[in-house]
Backbone as JSON, one array per atom type, in Angstrom:
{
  "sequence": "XXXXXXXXXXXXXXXXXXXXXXXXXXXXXXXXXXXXXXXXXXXXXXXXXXXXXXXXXXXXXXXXXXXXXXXXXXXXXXXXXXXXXXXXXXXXXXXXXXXXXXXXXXXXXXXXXXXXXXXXXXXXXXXXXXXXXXXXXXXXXXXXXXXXXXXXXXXXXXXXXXXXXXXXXXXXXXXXXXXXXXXXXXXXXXXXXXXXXXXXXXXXXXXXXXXXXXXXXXXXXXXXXXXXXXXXXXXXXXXXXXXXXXXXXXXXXXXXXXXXXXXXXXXXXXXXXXXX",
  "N": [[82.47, 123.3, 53.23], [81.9, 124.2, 56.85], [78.89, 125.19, 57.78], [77.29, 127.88, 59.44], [75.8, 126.98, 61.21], [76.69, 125.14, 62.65], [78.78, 125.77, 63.46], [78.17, 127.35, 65.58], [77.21, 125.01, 67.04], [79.13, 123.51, 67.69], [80.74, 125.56, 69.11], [78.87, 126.01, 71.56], [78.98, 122.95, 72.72], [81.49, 123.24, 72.96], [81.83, 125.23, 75.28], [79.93, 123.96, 76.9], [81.44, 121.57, 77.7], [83.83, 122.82, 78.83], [82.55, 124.42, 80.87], [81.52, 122.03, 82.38], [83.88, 120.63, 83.17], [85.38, 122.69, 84.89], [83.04, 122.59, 86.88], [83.42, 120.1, 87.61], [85.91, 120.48, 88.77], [86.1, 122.25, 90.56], [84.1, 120.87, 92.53], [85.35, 118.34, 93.23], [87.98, 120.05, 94.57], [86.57, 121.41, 96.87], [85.32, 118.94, 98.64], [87.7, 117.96, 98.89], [89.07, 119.45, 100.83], [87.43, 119.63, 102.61], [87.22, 116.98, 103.69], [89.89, 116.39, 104.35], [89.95, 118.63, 105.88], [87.95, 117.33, 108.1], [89.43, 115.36, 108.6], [91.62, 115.84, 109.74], [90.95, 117.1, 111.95], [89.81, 115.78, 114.2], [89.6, 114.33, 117.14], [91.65, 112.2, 117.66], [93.54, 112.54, 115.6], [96.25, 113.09, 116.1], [97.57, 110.32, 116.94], [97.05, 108.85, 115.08], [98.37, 109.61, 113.07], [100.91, 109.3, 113.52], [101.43, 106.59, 114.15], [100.28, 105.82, 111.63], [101.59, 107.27, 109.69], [103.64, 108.18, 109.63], [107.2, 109.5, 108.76], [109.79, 108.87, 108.42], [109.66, 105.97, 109.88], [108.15, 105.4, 107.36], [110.75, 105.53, 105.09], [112.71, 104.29, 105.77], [111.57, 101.86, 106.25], [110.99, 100.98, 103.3], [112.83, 100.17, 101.48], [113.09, 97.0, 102.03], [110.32, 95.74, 102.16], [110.25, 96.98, 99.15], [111.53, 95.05, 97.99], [110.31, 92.73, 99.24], [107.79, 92.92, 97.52], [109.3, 92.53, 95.17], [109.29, 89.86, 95.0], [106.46, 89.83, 94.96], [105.82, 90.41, 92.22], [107.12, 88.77, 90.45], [105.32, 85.97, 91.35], [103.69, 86.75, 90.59], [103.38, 87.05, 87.73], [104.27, 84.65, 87.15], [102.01, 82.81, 87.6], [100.13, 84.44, 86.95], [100.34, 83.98, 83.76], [100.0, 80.33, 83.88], [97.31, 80.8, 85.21], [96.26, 81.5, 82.51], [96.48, 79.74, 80.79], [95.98, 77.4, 81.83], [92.95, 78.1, 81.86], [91.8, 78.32, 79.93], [92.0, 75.55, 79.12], [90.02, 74.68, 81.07], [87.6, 76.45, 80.3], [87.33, 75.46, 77.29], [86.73, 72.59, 78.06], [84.12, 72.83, 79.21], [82.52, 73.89, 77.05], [82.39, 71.75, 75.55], [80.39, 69.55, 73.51], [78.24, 66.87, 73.03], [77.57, 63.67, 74.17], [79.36, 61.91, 74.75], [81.61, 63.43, 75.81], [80.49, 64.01, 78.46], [81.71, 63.48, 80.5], [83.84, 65.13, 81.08], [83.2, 67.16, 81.0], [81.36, 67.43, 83.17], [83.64, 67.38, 85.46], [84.87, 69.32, 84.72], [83.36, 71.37, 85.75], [82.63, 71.04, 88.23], [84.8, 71.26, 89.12], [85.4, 74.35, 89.35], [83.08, 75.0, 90.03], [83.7, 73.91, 93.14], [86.38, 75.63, 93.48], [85.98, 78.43, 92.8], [83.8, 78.78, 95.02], [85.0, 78.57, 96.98], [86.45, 79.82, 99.97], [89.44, 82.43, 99.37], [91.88, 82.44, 101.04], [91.19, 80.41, 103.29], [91.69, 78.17, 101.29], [94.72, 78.71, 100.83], [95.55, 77.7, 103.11], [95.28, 74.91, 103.41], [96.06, 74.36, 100.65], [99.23, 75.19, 101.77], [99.58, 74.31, 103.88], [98.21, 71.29, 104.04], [99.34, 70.23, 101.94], [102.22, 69.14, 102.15], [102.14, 68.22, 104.56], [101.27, 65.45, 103.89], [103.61, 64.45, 103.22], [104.46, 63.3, 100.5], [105.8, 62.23, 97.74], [107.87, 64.05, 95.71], [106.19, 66.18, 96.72], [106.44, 70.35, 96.53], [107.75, 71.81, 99.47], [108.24, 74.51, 99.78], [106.92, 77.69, 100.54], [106.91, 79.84, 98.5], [106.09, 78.25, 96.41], [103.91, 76.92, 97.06], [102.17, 78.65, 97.85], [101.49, 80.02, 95.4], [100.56, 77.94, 93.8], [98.05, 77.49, 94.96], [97.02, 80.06, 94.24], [96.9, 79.91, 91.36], [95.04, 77.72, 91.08], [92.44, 79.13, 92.53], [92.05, 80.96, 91.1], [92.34, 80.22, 88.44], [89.63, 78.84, 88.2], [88.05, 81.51, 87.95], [88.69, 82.46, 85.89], [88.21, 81.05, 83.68], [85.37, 80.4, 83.35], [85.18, 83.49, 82.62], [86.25, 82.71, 79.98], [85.06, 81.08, 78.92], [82.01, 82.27, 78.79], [82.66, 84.32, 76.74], [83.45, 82.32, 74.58], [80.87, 81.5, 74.62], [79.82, 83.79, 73.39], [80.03, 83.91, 70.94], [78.53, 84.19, 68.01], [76.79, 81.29, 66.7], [76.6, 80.97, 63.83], [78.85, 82.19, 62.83], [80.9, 79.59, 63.3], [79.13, 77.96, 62.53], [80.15, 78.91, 59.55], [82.68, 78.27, 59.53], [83.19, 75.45, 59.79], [82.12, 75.21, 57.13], [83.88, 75.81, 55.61], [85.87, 73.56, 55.51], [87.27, 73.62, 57.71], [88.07, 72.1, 60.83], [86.73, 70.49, 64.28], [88.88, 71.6, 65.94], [90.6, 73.66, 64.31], [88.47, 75.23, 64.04], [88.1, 76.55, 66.48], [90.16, 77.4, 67.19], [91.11, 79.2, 65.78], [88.98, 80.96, 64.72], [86.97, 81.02, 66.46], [88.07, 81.63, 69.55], [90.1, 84.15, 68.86], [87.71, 85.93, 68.52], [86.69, 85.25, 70.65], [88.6, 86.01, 72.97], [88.79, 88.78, 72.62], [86.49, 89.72, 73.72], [86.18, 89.36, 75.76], [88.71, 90.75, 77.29], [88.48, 93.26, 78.86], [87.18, 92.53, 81.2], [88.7, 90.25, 82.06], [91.56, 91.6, 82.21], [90.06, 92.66, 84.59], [90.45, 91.08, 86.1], [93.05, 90.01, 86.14], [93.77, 92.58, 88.09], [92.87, 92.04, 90.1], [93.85, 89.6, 90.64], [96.83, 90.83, 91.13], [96.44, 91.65, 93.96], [95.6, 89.86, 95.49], [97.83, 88.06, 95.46], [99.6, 89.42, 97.48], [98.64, 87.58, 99.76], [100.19, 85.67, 100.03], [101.25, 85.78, 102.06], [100.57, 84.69, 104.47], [101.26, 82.46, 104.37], [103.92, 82.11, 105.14], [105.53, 83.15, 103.3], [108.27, 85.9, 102.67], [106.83, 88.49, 101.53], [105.93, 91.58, 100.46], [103.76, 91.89, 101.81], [103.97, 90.51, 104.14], [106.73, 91.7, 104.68], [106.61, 94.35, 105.49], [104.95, 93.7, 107.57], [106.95, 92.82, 109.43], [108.66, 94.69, 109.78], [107.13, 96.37, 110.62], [107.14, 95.23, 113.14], [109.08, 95.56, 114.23], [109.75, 98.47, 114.9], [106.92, 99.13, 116.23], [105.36, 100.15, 115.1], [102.84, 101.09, 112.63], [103.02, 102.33, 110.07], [104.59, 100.71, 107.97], [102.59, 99.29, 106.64], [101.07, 101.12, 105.62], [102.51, 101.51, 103.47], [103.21, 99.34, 102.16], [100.91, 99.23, 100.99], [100.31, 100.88, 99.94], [102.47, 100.85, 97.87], [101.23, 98.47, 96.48], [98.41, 99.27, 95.44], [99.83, 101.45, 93.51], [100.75, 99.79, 91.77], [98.63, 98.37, 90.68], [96.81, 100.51, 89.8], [97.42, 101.64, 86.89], [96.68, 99.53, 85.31], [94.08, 99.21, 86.05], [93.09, 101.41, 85.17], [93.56, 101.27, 82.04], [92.13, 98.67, 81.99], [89.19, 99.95, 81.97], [89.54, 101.6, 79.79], [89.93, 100.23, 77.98], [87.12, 98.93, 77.99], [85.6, 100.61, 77.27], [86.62, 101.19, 74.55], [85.77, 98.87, 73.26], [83.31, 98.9, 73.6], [82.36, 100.91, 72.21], [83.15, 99.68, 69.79], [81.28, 97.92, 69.48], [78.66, 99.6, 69.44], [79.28, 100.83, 66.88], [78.87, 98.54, 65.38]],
  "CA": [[82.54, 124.39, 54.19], [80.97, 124.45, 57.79], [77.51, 126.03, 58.28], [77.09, 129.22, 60.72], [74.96, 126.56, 62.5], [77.55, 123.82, 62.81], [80.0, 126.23, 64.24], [77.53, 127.72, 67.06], [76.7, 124.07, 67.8], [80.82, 123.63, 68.33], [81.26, 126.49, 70.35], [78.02, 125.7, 72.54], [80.0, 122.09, 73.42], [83.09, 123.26, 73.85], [81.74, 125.81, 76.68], [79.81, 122.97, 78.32], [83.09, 120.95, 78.36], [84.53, 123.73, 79.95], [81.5, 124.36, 82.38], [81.24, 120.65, 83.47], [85.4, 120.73, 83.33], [85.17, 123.84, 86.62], [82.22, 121.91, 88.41], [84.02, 119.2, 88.8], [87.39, 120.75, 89.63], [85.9, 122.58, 92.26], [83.16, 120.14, 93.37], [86.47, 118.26, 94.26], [88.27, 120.55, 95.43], [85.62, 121.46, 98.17], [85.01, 117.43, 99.0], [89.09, 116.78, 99.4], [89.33, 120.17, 101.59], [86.43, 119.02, 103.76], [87.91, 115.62, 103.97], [90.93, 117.1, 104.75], [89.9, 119.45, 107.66], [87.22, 116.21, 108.89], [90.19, 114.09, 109.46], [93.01, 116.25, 110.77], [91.04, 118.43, 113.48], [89.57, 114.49, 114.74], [90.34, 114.18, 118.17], [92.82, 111.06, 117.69], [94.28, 112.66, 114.6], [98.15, 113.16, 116.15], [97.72, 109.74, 117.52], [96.92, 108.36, 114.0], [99.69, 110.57, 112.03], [102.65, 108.9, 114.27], [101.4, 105.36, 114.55], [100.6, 105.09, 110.62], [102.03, 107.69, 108.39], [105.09, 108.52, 110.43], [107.89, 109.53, 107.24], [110.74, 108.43, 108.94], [109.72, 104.97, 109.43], [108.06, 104.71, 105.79], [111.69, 105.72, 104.46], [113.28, 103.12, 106.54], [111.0, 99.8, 105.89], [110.96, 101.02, 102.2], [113.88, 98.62, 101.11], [112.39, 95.69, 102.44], [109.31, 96.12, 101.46], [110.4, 96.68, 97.53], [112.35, 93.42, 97.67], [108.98, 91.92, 99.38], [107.35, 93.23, 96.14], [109.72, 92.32, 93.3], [108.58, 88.58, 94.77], [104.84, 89.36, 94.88], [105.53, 90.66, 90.75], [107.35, 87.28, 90.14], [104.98, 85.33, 91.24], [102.19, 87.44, 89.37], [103.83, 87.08, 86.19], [104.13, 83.29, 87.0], [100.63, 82.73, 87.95], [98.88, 85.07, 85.38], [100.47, 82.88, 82.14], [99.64, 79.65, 84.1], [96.61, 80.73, 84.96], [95.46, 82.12, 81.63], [96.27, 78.66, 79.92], [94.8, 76.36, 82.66], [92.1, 78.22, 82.41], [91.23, 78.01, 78.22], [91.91, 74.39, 79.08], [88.95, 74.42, 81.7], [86.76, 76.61, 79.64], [87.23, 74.45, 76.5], [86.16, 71.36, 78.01], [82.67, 73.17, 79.35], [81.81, 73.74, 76.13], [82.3, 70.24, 74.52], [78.96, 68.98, 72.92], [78.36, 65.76, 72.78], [77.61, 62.78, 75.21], [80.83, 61.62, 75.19], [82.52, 64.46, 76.55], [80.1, 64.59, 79.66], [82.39, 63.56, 82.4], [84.82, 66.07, 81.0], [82.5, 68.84, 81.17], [81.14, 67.17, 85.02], [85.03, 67.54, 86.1], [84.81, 71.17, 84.83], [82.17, 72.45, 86.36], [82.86, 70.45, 89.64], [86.28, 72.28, 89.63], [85.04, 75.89, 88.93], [82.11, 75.06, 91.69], [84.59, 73.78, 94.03], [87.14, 77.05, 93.39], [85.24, 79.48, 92.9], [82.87, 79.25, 96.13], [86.01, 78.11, 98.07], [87.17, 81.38, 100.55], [90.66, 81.85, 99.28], [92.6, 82.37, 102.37], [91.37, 78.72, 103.29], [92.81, 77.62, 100.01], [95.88, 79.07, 101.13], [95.71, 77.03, 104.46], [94.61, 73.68, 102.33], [97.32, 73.79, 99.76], [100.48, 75.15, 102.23], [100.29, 73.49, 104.93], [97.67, 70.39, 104.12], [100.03, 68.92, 101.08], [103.57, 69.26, 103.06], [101.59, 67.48, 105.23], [100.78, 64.51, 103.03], [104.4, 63.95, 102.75], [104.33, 63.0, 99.04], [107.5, 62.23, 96.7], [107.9, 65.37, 94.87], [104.71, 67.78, 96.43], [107.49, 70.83, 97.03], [107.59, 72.51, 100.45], [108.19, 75.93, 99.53], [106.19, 78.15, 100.77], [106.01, 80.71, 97.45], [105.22, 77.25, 95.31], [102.92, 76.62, 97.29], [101.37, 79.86, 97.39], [101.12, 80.15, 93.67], [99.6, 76.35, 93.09], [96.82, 78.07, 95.67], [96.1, 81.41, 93.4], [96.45, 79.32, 90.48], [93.74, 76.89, 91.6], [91.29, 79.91, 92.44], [91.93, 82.16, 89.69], [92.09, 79.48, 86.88], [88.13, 78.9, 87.6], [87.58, 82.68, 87.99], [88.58, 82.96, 84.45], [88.02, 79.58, 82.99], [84.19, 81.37, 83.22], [85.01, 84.17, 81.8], [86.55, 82.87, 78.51], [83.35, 80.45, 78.99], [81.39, 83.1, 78.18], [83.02, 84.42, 75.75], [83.51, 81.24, 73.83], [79.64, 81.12, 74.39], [79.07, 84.93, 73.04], [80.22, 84.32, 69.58], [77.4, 83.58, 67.12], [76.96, 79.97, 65.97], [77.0, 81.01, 62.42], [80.54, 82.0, 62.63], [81.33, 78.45, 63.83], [79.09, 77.44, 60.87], [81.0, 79.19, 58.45], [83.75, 78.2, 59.31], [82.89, 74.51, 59.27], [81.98, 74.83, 55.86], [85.31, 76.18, 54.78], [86.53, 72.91, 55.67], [87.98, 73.7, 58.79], [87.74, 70.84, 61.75], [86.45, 71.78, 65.66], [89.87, 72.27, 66.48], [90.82, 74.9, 64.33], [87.58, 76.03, 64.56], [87.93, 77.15, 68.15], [91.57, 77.82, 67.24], [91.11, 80.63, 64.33], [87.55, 81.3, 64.31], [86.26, 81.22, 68.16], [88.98, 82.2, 70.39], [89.97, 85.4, 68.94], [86.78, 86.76, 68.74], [85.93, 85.63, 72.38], [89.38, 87.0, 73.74], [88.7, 90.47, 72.37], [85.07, 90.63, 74.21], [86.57, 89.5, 77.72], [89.72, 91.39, 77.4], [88.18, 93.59, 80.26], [87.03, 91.42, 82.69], [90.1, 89.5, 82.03], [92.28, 92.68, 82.69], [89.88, 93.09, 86.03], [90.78, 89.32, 87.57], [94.39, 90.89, 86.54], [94.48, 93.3, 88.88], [92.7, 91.36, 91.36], [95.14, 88.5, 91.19], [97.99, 91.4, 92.19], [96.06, 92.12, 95.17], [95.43, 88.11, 96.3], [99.23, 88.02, 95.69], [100.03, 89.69, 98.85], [98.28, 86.49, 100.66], [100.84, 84.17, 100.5], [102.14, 86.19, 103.03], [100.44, 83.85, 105.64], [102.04, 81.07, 104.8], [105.84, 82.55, 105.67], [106.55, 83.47, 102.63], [108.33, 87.23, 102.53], [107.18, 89.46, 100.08], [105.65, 92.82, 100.42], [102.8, 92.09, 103.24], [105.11, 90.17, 105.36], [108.27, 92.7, 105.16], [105.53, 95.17, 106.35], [104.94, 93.3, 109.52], [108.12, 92.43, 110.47], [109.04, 95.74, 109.9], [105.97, 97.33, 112.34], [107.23, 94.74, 114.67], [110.69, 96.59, 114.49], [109.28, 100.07, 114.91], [105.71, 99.36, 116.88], [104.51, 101.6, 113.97], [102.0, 100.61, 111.34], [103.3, 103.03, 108.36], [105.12, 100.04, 106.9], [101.57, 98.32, 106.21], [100.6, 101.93, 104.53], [103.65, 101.82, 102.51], [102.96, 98.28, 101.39], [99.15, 99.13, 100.84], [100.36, 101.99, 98.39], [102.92, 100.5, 96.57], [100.09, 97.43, 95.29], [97.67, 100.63, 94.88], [100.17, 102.22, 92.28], [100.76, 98.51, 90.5], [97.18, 98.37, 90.1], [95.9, 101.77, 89.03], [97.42, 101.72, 85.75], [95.94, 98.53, 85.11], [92.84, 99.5, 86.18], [92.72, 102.76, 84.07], [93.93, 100.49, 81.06], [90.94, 97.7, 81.58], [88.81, 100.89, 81.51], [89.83, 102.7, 78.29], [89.28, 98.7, 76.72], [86.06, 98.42, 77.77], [84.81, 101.74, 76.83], [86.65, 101.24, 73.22], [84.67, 97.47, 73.13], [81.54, 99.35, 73.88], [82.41, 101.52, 71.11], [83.26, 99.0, 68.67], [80.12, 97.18, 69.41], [78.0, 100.42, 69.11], [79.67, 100.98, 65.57], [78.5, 97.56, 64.7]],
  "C": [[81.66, 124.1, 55.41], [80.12, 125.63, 58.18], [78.1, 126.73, 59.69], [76.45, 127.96, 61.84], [76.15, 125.38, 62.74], [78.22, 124.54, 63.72], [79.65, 126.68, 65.47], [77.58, 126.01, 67.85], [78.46, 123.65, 68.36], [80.91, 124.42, 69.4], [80.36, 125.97, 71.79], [78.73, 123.88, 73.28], [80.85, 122.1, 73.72], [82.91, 124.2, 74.95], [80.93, 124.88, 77.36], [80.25, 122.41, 78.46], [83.75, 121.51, 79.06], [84.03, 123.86, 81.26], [81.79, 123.08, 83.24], [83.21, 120.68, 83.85], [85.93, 121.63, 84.95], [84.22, 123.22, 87.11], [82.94, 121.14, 88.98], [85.15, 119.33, 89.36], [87.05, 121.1, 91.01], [84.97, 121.89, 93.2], [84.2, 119.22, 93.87], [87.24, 118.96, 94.71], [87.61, 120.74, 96.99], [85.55, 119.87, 98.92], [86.06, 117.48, 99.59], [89.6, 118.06, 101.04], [88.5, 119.76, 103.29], [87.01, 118.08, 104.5], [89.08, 115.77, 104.88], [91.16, 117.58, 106.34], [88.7, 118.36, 108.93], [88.28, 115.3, 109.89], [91.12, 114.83, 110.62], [92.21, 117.3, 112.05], [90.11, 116.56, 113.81], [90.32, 114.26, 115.97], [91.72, 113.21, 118.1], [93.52, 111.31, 116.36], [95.78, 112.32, 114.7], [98.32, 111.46, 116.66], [97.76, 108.94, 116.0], [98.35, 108.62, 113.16], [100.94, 109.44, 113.1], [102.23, 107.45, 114.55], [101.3, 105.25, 112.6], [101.25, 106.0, 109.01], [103.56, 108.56, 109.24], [105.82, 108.43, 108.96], [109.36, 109.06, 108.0], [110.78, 106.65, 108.81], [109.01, 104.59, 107.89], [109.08, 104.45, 105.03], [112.44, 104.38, 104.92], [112.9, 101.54, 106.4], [110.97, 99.89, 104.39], [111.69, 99.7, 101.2], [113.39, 97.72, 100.92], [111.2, 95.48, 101.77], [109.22, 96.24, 99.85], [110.78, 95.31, 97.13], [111.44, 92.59, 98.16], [108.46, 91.78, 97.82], [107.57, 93.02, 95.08], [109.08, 90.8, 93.7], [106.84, 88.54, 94.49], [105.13, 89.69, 93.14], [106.27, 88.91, 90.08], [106.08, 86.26, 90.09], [103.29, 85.5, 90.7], [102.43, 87.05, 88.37], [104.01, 85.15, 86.31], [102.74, 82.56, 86.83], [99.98, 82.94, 87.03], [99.28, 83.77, 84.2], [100.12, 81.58, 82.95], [98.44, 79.41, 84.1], [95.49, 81.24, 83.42], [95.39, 80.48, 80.42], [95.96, 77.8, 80.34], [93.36, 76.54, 82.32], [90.77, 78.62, 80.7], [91.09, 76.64, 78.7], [90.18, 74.41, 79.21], [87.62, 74.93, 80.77], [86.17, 75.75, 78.33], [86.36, 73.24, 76.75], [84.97, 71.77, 78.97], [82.07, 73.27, 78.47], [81.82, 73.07, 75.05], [81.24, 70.36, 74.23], [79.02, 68.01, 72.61], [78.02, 64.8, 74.18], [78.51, 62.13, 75.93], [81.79, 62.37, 76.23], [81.78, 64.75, 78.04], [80.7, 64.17, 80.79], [83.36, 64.24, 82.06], [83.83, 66.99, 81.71], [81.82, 68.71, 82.57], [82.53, 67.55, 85.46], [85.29, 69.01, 85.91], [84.48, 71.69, 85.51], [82.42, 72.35, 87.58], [83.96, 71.74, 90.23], [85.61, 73.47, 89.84], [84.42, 75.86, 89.91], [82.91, 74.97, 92.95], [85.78, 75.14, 94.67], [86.84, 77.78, 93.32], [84.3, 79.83, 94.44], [84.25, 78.83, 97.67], [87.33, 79.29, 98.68], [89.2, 81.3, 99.51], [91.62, 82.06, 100.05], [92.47, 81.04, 102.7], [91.98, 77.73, 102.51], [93.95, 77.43, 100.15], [95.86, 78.21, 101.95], [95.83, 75.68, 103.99], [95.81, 73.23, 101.83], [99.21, 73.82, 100.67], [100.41, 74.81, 103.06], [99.41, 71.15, 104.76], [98.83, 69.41, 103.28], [100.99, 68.21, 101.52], [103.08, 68.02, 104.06], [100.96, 65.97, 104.88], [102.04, 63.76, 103.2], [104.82, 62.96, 101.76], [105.41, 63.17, 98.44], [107.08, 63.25, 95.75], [106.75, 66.66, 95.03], [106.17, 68.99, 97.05], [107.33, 71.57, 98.64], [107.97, 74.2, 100.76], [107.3, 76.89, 99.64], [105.36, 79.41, 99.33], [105.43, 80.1, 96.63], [104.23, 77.15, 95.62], [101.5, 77.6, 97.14], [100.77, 80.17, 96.16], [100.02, 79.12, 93.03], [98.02, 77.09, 93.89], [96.18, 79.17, 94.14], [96.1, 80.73, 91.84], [94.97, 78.58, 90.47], [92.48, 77.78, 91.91], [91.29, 80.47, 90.91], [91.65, 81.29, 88.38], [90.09, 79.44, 87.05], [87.17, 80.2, 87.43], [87.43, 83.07, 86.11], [88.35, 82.12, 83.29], [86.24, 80.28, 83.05], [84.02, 82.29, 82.46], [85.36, 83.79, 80.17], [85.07, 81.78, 78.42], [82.48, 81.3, 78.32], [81.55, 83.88, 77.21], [83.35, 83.71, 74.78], [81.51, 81.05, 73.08], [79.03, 82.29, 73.49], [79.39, 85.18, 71.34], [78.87, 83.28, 68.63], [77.47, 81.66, 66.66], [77.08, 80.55, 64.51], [78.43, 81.47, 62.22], [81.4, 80.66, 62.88], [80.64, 77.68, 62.61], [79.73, 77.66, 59.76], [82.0, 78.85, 57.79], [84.21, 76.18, 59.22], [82.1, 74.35, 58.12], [82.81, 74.89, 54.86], [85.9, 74.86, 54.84], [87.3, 72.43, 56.92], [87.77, 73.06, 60.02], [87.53, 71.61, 63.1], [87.44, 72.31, 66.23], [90.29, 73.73, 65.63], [89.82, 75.54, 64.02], [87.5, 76.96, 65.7], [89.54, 77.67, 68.13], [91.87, 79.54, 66.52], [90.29, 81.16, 64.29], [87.03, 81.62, 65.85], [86.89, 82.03, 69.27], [89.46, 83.68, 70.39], [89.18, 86.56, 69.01], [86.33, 86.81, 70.42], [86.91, 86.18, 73.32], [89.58, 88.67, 73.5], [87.66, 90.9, 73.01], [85.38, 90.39, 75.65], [87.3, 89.74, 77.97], [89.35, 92.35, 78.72], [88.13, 93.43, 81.22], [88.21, 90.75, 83.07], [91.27, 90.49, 82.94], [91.62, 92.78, 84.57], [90.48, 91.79, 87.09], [92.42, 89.64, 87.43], [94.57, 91.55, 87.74], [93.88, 93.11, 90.73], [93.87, 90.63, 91.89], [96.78, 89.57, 91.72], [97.69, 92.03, 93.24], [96.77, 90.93, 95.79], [97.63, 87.56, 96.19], [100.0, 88.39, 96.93], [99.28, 88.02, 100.25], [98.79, 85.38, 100.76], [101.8, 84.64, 101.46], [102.01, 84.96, 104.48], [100.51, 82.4, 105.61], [103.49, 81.19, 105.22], [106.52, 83.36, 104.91], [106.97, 85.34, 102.74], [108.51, 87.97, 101.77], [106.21, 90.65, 100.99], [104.69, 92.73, 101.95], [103.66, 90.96, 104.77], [106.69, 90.71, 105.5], [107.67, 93.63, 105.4], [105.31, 94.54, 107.94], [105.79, 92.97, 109.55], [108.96, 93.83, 110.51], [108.17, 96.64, 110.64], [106.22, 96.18, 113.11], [108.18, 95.49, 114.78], [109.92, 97.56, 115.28], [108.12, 100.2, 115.95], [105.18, 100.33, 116.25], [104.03, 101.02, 112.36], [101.8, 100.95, 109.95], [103.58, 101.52, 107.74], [103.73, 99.54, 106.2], [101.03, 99.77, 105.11], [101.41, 101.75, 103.56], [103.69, 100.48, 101.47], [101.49, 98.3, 100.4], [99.3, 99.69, 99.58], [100.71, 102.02, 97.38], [102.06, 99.43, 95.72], [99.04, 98.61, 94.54], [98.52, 101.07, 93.1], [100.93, 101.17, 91.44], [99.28, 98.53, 90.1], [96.19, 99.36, 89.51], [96.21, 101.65, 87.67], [96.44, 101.04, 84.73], [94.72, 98.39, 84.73], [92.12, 100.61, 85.32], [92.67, 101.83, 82.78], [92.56, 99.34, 80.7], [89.86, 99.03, 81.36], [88.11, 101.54, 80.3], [89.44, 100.88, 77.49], [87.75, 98.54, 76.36], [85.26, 99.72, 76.94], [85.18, 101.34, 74.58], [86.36, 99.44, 72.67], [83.43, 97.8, 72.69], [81.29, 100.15, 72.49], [82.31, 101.14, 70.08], [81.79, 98.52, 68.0], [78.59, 98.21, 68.94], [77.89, 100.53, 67.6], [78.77, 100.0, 64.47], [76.86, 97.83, 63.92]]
}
């Protein structure tokens, strides 16, 4: 049965769930109203409203603009699985041991140093127009290949780090254990290492996700036309800069879910780990 005192202590949390539940409705409310009446009485408000949220032309570059977009999700979904198994490779061979393995693990690090501190817009510049420029039997001249070999090449050392660290965050005695069962360094790191370290950087992982469908819109400036280049050629049409909101919003509402989703992981990580 629940105690008289159990049940006060219930009620007393479920009215300060409620309490804090009305502060913050109305502590935003008040903020978005403010916000609200800050922007639109702004001297250059009507001048703003008809150069970038005009509904006429948003309806109109819409089209274009989606069919930009199904290529930036293509070449997300190409990218991500490339980069997620480039980028075990890379981690893997950082945490060889041994003497032998040290010009692997120099060629790692080099890379990761090299990609990682290397802008990636310049990247972009580097890989689509420098290789083309090589004129090399089989480098392709495609501007979305090229684009992709770019965000591959950053992103693999973005996350070639993170499983790094998570390779590094699992106990050695689980790696002992499991070399005593018999089991060799490969499927050591196959059965024993890996799943534990892709369950603790599942977060972070998820966050270079929803980065990489930002940096996806940047192979716009090599030609190719997906979502941020059927935005400008559609405010060249018009001399009206909605299309770039309309592009801005639709990556926005690919990436919120996402973002809610890495979120709710880390919190039920944090949880797990609490439990422990």
């Amino acid at each position: 049965m629940i105690s008289e005192l159990h049940r006060e202590r219930l009620a007393y949390r479920r009215s300060r769930a409620r309490r804090s539940t009305l502060i913050a409705l109305l502590s935003t409310a008040v903020f978005a109203v403010v916000a609200w009446v800050t922007v639109t009485t702004a001297p250059g408000w009507p001048r703003v409203q008809r150069s970038f949220l005009d509904p006429e032309v948003a309806w109109r570059s819409l089209p274009a603009i989606l069919e930009g977009l199904w290529l930036n999700l293509r070449v997300l979904v190409v990218c991500g699985a490339l980069i997620l198994v480039l980028a075990l490779v890379v981690a893997a061979l950082r945490t060889l041991r041994g003497p032998v393995w040290f010009p692997l693990r120099v060629l790692a690090t080099v890379y990761v140093d090299l990609f990682r501190g290397l802008p990636l817009i310049i990247l972009l510049y580097l890989v689509g127009f420098g290789l083309p420029a090589l004129r090399l039997t089989g480098v392709p001249n495609d501007h979305v290949v090229l684009g992709g070999v770019a965000l591959v090449l950053a992103y693999t050392a973005y996350v070639a780090e993170v499983f790094r660290a998570g390779i590094e965050s699992v106990h050695p005695s689980q790696v002992a254990a499991a070399r005593s069962l018999g089991l060799g360094p490969r499927k050591t790191l196959r059965l024993v290492v890996l799943p534990q370290a892709v369950r603790r950087v599942m977060p972070a992982l998820l966050n270079d996700f929803v980065a990489l469908q930002k940096d996806c819109g940047l192979i716009s400036v090599l030609g190719a036309v997906d979502a941020v280049r059927a935005a400008q050629i559609e405010q060249s049409r018009a001399f009206n800069f909605t299309p770039y909101v309309v592009a801005g919003l639709l990556f926005v509402l690919l990436a919120v879910p996402t973002a809610r989703f890495a979120d709710a992981l880390g919190r039920r990580v944090d949880r797990r780990r609490g439990g422990l």
